[in-house]
C-alpha positions as CSV (number, residue, x, y, z in Angstrom):
1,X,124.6,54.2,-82.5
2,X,123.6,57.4,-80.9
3,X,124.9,57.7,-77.6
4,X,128.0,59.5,-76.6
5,X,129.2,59.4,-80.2
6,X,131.3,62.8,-81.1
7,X,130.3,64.6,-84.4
8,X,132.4,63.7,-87.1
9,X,132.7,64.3,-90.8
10,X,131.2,61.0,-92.4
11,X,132.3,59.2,-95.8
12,X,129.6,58.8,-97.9
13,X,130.2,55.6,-99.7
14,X,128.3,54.4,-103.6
15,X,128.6,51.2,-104.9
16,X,127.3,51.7,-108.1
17,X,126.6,48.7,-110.5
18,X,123.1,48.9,-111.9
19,X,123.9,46.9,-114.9
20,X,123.9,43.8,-113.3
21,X,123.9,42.1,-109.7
22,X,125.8,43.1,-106.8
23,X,124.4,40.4,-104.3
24,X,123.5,37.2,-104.4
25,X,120.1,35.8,-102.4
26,X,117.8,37.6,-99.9
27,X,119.5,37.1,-96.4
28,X,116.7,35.0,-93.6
29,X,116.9,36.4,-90.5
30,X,114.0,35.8,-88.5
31,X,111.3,32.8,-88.3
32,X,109.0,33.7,-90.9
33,X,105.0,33.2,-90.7
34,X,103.0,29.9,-92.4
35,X,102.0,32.2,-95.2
36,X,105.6,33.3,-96.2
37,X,107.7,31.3,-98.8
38,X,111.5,31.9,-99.5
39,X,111.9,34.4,-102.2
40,X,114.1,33.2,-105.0
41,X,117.7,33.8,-105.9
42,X,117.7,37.2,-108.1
43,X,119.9,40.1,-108.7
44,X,119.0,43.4,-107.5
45,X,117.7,45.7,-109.7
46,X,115.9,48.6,-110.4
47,X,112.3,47.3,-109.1
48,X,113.7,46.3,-105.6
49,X,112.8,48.0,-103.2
50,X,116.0,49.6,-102.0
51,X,119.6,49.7,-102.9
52,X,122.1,48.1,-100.2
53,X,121.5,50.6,-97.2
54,X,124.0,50.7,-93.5
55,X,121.9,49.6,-90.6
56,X,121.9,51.6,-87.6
57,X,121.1,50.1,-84.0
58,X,118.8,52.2,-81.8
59,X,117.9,51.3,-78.0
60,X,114.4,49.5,-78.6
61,X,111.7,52.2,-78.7
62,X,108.0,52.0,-78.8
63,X,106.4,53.3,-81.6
64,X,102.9,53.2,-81.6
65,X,100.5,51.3,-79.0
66,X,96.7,51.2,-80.1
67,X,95.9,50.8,-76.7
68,X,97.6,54.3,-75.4
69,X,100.2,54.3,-72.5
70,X,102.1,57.4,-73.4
71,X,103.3,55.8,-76.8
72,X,103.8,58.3,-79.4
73,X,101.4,57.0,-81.5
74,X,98.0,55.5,-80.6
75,X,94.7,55.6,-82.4
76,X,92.6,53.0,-80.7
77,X,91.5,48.8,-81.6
78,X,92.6,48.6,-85.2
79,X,88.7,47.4,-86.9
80,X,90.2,45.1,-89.3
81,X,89.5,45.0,-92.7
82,X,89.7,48.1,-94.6
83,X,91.1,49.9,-91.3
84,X,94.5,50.9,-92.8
85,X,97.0,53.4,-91.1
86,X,99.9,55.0,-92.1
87,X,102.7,56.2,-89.6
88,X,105.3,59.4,-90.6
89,X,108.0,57.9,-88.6
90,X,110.9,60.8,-89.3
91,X,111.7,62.3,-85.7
92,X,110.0,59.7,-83.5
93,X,112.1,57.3,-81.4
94,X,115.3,58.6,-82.8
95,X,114.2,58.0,-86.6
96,X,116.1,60.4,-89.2
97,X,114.5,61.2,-92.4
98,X,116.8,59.6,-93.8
99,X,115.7,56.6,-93.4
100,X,114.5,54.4,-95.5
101,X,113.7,51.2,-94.0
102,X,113.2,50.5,-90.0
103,X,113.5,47.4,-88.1
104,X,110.3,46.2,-86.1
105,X,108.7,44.5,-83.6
106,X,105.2,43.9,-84.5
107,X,102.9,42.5,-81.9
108,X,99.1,42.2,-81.9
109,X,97.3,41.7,-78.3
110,X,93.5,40.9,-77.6
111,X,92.5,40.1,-81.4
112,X,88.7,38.9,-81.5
113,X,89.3,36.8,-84.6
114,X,91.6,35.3,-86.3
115,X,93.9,37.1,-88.4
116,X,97.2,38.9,-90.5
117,X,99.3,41.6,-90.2
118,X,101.6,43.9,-93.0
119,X,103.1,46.7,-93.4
120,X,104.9,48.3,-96.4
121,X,106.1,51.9,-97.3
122,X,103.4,54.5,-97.7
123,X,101.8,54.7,-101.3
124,X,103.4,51.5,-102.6
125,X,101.8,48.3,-103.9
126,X,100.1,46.5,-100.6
127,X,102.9,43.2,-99.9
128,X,101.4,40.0,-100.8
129,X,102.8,38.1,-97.6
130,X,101.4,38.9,-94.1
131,X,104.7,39.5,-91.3
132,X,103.0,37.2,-88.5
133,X,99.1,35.4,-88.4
134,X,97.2,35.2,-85.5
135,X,94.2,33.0,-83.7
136,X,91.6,34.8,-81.6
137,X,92.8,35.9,-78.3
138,X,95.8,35.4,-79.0
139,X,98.9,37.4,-78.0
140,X,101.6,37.2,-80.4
141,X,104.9,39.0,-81.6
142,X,107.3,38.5,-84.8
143,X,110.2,41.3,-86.0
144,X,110.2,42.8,-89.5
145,X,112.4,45.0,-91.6
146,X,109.9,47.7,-93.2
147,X,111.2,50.1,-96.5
148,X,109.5,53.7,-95.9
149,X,108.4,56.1,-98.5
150,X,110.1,59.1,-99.3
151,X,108.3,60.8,-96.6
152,X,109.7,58.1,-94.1
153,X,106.5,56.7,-93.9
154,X,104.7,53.2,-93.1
155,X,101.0,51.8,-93.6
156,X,99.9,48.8,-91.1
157,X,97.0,47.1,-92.2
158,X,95.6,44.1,-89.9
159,X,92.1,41.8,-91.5
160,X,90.8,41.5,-87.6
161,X,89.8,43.2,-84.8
162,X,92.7,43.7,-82.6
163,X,95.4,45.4,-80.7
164,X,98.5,46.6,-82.6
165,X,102.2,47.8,-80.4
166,X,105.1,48.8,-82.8
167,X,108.7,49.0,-81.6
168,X,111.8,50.0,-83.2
169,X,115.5,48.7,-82.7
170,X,117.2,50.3,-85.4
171,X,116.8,51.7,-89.0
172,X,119.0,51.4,-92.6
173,X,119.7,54.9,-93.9
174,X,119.8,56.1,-97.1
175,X,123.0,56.6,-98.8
176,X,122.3,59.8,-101.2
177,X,123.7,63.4,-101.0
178,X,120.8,64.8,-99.9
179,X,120.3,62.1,-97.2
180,X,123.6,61.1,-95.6
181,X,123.5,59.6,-92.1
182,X,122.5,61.9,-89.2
183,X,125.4,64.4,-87.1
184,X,127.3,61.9,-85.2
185,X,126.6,58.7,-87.4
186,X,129.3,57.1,-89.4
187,X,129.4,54.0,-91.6
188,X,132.9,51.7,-90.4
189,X,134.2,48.4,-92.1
190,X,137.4,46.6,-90.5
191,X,137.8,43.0,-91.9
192,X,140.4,40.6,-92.1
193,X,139.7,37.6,-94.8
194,X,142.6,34.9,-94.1
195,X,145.3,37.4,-93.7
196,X,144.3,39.8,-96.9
197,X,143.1,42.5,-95.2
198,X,139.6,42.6,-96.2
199,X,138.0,46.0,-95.5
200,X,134.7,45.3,-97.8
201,X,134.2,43.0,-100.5
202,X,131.5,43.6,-103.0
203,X,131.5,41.3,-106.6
204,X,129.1,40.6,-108.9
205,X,127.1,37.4,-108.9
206,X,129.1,35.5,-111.5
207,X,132.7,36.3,-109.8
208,X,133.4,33.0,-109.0
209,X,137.4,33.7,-107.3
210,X,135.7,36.1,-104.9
211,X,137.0,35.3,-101.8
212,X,140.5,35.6,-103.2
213,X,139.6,39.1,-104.4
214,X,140.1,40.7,-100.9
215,X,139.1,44.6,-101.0
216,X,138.3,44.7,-104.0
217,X,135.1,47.4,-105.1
218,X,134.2,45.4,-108.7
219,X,131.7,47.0,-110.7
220,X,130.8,45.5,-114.8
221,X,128.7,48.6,-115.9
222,X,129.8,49.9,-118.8
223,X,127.9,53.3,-118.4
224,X,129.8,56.5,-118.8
225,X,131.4,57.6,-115.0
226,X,130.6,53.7,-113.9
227,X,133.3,53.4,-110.7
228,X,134.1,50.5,-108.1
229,X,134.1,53.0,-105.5
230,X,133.0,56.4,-105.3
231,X,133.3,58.8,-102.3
232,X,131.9,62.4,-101.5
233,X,132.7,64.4,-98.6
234,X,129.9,67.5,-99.1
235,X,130.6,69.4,-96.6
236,X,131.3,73.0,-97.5
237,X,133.9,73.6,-95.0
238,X,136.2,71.4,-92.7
239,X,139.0,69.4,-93.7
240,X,137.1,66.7,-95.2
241,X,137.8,63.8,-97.3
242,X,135.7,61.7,-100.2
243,X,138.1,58.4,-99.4
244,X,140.6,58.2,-97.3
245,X,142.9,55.3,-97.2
246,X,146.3,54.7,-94.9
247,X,148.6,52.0,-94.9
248,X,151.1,50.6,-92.0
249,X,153.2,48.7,-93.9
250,X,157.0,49.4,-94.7
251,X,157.6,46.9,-97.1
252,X,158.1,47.9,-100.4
253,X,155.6,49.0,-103.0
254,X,152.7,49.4,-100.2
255,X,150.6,52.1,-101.0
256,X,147.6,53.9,-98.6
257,X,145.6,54.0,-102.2
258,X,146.3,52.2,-105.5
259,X,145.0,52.6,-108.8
260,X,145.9,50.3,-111.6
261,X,143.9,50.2,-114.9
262,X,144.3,46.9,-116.4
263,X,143.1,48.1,-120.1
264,X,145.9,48.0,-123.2
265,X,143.8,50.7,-125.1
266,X,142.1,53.8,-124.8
267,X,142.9,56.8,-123.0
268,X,142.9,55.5,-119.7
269,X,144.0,56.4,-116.2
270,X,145.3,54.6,-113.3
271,X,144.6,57.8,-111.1
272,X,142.6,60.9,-111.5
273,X,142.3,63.6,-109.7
274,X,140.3,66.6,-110.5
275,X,139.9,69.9,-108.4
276,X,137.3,72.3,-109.6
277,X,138.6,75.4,-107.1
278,X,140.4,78.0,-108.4
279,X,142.1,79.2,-105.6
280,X,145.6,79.7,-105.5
281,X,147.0,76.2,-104.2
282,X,144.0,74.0,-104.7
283,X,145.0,70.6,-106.2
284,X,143.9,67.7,-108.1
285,X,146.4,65.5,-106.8
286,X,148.5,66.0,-103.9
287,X,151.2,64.5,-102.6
288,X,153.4,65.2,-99.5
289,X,156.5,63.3,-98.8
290,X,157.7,61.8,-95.1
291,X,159.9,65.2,-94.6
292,X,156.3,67.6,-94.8
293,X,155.0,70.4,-96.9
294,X,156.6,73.8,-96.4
295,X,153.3,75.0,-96.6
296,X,154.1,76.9,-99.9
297,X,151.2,79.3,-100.7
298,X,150.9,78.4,-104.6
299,X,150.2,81.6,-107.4
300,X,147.3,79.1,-108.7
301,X,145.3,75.8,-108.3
302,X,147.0,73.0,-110.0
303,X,146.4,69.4,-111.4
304,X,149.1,67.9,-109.5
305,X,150.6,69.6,-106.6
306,X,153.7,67.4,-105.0
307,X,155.2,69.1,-101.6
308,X,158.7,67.9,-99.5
309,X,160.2,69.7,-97.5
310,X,163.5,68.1,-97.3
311,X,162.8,65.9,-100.3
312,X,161.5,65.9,-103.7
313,X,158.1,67.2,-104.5
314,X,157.5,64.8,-107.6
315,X,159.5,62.4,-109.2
316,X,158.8,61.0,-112.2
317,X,161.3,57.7,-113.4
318,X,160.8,56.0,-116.8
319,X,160.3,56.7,-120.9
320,X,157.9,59.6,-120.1
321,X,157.9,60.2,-116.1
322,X,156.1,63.1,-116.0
323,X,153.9,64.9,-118.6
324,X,152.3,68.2,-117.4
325,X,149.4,69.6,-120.1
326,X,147.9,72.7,-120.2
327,X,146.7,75.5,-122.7
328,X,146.9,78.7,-121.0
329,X,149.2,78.0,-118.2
330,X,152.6,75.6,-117.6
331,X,152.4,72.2,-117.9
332,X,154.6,71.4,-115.0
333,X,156.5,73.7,-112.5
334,X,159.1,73.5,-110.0
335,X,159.4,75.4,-107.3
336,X,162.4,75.6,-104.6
337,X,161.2,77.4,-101.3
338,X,163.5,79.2,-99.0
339,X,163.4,79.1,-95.2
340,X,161.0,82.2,-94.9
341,X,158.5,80.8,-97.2
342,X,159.2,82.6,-100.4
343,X,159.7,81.2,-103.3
344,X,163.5,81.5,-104.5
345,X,163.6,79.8,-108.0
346,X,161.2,78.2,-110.3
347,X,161.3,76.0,-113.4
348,X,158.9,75.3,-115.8
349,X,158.2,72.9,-118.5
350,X,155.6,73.8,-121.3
351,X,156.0,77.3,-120.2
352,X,154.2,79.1,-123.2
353,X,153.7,78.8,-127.3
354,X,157.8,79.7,-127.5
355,X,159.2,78.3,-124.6
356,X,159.6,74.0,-124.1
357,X,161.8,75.1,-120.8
358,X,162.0,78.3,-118.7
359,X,163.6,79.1,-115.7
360,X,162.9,82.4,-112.9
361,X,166.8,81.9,-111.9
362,X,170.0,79.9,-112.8
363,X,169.6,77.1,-115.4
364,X,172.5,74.4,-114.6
365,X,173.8,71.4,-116.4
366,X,176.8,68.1,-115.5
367,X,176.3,68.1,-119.1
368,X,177.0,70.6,-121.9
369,X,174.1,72.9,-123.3
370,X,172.7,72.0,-126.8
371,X,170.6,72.5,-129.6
372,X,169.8,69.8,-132.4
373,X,169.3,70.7,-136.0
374,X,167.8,67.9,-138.6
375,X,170.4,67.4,-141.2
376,X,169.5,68.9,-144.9
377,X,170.2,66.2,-146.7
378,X,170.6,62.9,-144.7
379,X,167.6,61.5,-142.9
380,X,169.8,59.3,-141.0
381,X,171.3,62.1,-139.4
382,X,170.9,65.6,-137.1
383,X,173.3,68.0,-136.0
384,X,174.1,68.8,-132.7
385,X,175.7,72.3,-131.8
386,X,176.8,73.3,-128.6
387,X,176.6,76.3,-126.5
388,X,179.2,78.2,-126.0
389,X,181.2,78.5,-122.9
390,X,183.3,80.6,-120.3
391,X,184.0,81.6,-116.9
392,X,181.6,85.2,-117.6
393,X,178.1,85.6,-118.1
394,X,179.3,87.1,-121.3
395,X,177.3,88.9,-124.4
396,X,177.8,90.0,-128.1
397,X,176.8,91.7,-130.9
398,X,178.9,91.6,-134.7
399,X,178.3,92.6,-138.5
400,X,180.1,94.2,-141.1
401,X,181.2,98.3,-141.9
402,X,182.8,100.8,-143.7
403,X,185.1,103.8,-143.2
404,X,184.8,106.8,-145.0
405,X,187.6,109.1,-144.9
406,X,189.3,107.1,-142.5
407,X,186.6,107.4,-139.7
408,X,183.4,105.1,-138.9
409,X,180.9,105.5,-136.2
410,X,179.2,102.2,-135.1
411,X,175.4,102.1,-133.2
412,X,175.5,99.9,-130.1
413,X,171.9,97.9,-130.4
414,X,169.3,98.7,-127.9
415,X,169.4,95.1,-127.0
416,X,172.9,94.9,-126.1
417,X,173.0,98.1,-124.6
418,X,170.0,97.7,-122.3
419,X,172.1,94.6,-120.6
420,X,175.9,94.8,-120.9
421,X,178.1,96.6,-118.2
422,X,180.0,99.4,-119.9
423,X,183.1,98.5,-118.0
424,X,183.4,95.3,-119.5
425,X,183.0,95.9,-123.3
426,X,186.3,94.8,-126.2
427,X,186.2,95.1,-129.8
428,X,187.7,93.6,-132.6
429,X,188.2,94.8,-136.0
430,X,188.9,93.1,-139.0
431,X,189.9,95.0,-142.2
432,X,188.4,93.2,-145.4
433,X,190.3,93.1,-148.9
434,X,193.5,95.0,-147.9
435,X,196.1,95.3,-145.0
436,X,195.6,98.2,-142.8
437,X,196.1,99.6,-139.2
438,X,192.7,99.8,-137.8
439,X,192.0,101.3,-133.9
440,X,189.2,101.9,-131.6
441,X,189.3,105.2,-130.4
442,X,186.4,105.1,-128.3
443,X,183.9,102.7,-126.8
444,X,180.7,103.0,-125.1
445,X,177.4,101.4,-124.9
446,X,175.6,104.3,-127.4
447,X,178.3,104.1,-130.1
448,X,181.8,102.8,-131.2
449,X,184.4,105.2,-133.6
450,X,186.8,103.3,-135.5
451,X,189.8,105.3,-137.7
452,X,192.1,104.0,-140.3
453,X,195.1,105.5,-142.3
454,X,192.9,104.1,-145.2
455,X,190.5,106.9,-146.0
456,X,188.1,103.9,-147.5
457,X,187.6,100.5,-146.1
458,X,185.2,97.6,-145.4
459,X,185.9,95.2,-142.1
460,X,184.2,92.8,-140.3
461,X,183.5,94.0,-136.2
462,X,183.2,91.9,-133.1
463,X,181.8,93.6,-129.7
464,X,182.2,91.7,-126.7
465,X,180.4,92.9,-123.1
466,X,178.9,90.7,-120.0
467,X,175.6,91.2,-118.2
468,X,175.2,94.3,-116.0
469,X,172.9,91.4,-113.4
470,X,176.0,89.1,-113.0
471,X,179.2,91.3,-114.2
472,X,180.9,89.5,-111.1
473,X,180.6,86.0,-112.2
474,X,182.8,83.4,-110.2
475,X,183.4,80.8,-112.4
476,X,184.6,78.4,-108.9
477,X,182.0,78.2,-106.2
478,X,181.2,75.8,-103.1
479,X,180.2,72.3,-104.7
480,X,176.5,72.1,-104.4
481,X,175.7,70.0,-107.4
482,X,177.9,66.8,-107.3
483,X,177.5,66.5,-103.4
484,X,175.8,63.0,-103.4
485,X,172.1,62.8,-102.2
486,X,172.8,60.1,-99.7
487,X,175.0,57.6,-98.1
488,X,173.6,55.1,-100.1
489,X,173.4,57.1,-103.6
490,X,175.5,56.0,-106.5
491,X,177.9,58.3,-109.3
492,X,174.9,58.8,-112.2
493,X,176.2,56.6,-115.3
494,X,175.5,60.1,-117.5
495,X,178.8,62.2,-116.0
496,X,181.3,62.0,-118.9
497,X,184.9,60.3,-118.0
498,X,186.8,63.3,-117.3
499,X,183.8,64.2,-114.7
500,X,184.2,60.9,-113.3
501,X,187.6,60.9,-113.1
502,X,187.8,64.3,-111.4
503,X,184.8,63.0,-108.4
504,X,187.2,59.6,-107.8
505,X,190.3,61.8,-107.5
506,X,188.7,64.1,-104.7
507,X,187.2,61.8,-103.0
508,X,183.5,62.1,-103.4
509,X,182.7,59.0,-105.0
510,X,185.0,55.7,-104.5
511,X,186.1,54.0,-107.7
512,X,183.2,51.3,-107.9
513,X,180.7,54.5,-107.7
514,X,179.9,54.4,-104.6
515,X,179.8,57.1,-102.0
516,X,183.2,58.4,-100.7
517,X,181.6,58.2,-96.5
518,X,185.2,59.4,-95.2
519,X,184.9,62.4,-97.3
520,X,181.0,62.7,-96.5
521,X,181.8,62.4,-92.4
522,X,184.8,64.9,-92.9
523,X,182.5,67.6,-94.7
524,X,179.4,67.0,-92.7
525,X,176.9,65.2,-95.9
526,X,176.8,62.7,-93.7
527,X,175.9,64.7,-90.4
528,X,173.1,66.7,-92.6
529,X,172.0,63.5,-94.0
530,X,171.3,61.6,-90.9
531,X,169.6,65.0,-89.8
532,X,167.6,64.9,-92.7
533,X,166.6,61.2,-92.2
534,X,165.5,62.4,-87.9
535,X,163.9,65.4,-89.3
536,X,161.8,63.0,-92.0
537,X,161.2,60.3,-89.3
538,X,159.7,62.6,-87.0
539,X,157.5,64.1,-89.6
540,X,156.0,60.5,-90.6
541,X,155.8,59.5,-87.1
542,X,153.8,63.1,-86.2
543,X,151.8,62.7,-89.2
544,X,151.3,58.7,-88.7
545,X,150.4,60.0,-84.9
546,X,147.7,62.1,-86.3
547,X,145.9,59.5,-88.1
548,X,145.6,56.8,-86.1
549,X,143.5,59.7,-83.5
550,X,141.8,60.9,-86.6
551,X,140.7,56.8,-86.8
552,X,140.5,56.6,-83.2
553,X,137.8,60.0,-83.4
554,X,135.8,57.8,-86.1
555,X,135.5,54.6,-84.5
């Protein structure tokens, strides 16, 4: 419909199956005249006349009158015969050229013998059924549904003398790229098929369980970039959408979209999500939890972009969660926001060809910090080293040297110099081969002098320092990292005894593993959890808000 309808951005929807049938039999609508017969059950196919089109309803319209008064078109007493006409119908009684069939009234008035009337799009094969038959004199009226030509275009031909009026009620528009409905137009299902929410069903001929397939977009093509359902929003600005899909439900597992693929081979996807934009933020995939985005502006577009702002961005459970994939950038980053916007910290995984994990800030662990070594001679077996530990962020260099007449000067490496504190540096000396007194007599981050009573001597050295960037390292800080997540969260089965031990003896967890809530009200978790849980219910309630008037603008 037309009238009063606001401009809106309109879903473009494509059910693509060419490979075989989508419906099943012609639909009858209308009496049909003594020369038609029913056409038979087929599928649809490349030689029909159109693909399944959305009808729109216009307030009936005359179209032509041969006979004049004021119609749009006119052109005098059809002669009958070889008196054919054809009618560009594009901008005429609210037509779009994006039409591409119309449905009509056909009536013939005043005929002086007895004949038939067609019609068929412009420059195609003449029909071989007429759309009503008439007896001289006769006044007589039947309705028709007419393709058009690419030009939106009709030819009437009648075989007698007579009168010819033309009105229009409504057309079915074409559903291509180029030809989308006109501003103000949009194409709406609701459904509801014995309580499984059936939006639109389209199957193939031969699905006999149908009905029980509620929703369901089914397409057996086996053609490369075949889909069920495919949706383009092509507008070049706007925030527009190819599908969008929302769901009311709280119980568990609903989902506003779902993709499943049901195949046990090939490198298939549930979900895919492609963006083709580089600029920075642009996204594949995106997903926003109840608690909102932060509206982080992102260094670059991404496959998968997951925002929370008092949640978690993307969470990946199972064997293999999340895998992140690229060649020339990280597979999968992390980033924590601060208040103003900025970005504080950021992890990556797949960073480069060198690094599996990197991290702009801290890297922390409940756990220790290890590397794993296959074993030389056992396949059975690997070795597994651990890092070392301490309450300063401390660094080293060692090796072996010599004194020569009871004096040695040692190089500090660049390395070590460029990021150890000078205040904090110790040495050890170890003489090698003979006991002897052996001191430091002066340290600094461009060179160590050792002196011995012993003119000559070999000894092992050990040069201890911390980082200039945290040379004030407190080793006990405010507990940030065992502070459960909720009221309901439990002590993860990975902390080692002692760990557990230590949480059950302060208080945070109870001793069946659950959460400690006296502790949690007396520190305020709880009070910043439930604020969490308003904060997130508000957001989902203002976002909910916002799409039922986005629904309620195209309706």
């Amino acid at each position: 419909m037309r009238g009063g309808l606001e401009k809106t951005s309109v879903l473009v929807i494509f059910l693509v199956c060419a490979a075989s049938g989508l419906f099943a039999k012609s639909i009858e609508n209308w009496p049909a005249p003594a020369t038609w017969s029913p056409a038979k059950s087929h599928a649809v196919s490349a030689m029909d006349v159109t693909n399944p089109l959305p009808f729109i309803g216009l307030a009936p319209c005359r179209i032509v009158d041969t006979r004049g008064n004021g119609a749009p078109i006119t052109g005098g007493m059809f002669s009958g015969g070889s008196d054919v006409r054809s009618y560009a119908l594009s901008g005429i009684c609210g037509i779009p050229a994006s039409a591409r069939a119309v449905s009509l009234n056909f009536t013939v008035t005043g005929p002086t013998a007895p004949g038939f009337l067609t019609a068929w799009p412009t420059g195609g094969a003449v029909p071989p059924v007429s759309i009503l038959n008439f007896a001289a004199g006769q006044q007589i009226a039947n309705a028709a549904v007419v393709p058009t030509s690419a030009s939106t275009s009709i030819t009437v031909n009648v075989s007698a003398p007579t009168h010819v009026i033309v009105d229009v009620n409504g057309y079915y528009a074409s559903t291509t790229l180029t030809n989308a409905l006109a501003p103000g137009e949009q194409f709406t299902l609701f459904g509801d098929l014995a309580g499984l929410g059936t939006g639109l069903l389209v199957v193939r001929n031969n699905e006999a369980a149908a009905a029980a397939r509620a929703g369901y977009f089914l397409c057996d093509s086996a053609g490369t970039g075949s889909t069920g359902l495919a949706g383009f929003a092509t507008a070049p600005t706007g925030l527009t959408a190819g599908i969008y899909a929302q769901a009311s439900s709280s119980t568990d597992g609903s989902a506003g979209l779902s993709g499943v693929e049901t195949a046990t081979t090939g490198q298939v996807y549930g979900v895919k999500g492609i963006t083709f934009s580089t600029v920075a933020g642009a996204a594949g995939v995106y997903g926003v939890d109840g608690s909102g985005d932060p509206a982080l502006t992102l260094p670059e577009s991404v496959g998968v972009r997951g925002a929370a702002t008092n949640g978690i961005g993307v969470y990946g459970g199972g064997f293999n969660g999340v895998i992140g994939v690229s060649n020339g950038a990280y597979g999968v980053q992390g980033l924590h926001v601060g208040t103003s916007g900025a970005t504080e910290t950021y992890g990556v995984l797949g960073f480069d060809s060198q690094y599996g994990v990197f991290a702009n800030g801290r890297i922390g662990a409940t756990g220790t910090k290890s590397f794993i070594e296959p074993h030389p001679t056992d396949p059975t077996k690997e070795i597994a080293y651990v890092a070392l530990e301490g309450p300063e962020a401390g660094t080293y260099f060692r090796g072996r040297g010599s004194l020569h007449n009871g004096v040695s000067v040692i190089s500090v490496p660049e390395s070590f110099r460029l990021v150890s504190d000078e205040e904090g540096l110790t040495v050890q000396v170890t003489p090698i081969g003979q006991v002897a007194n052996v001191a430091v007599v002066s340290v600094d981050l461009n060179t160590i002098v050792v002196r011995s009573s012993v003119t000559e001597l070999e000894f092992y050295y050990l040069v201890n320092g911390v980082r200039k960037a945290f040379n004030e390292w407190n080793a006990i800080i405010e507990n940030k990292h065992y502070v459960p997540e909720g009221p309901t969260a439990r002590m993860p089965a990975a902390f080692a005894p002692e760990q557990r031990r230590a949480l059950i003896a302060t208080g945070v967890y109870n001793a069946d593993g659950t959460v400690n809530m006296e502790t949690a009200e007396r520190l305020g978790w709880a009070k910043a959890w439930r604020a969490r849980e308003e904060q997130g219910n508000a957001t989902a309630a203002a976002n909910a808000a916002a799409h039922a008037a986005r629904l309620t603008e195209t309706k």
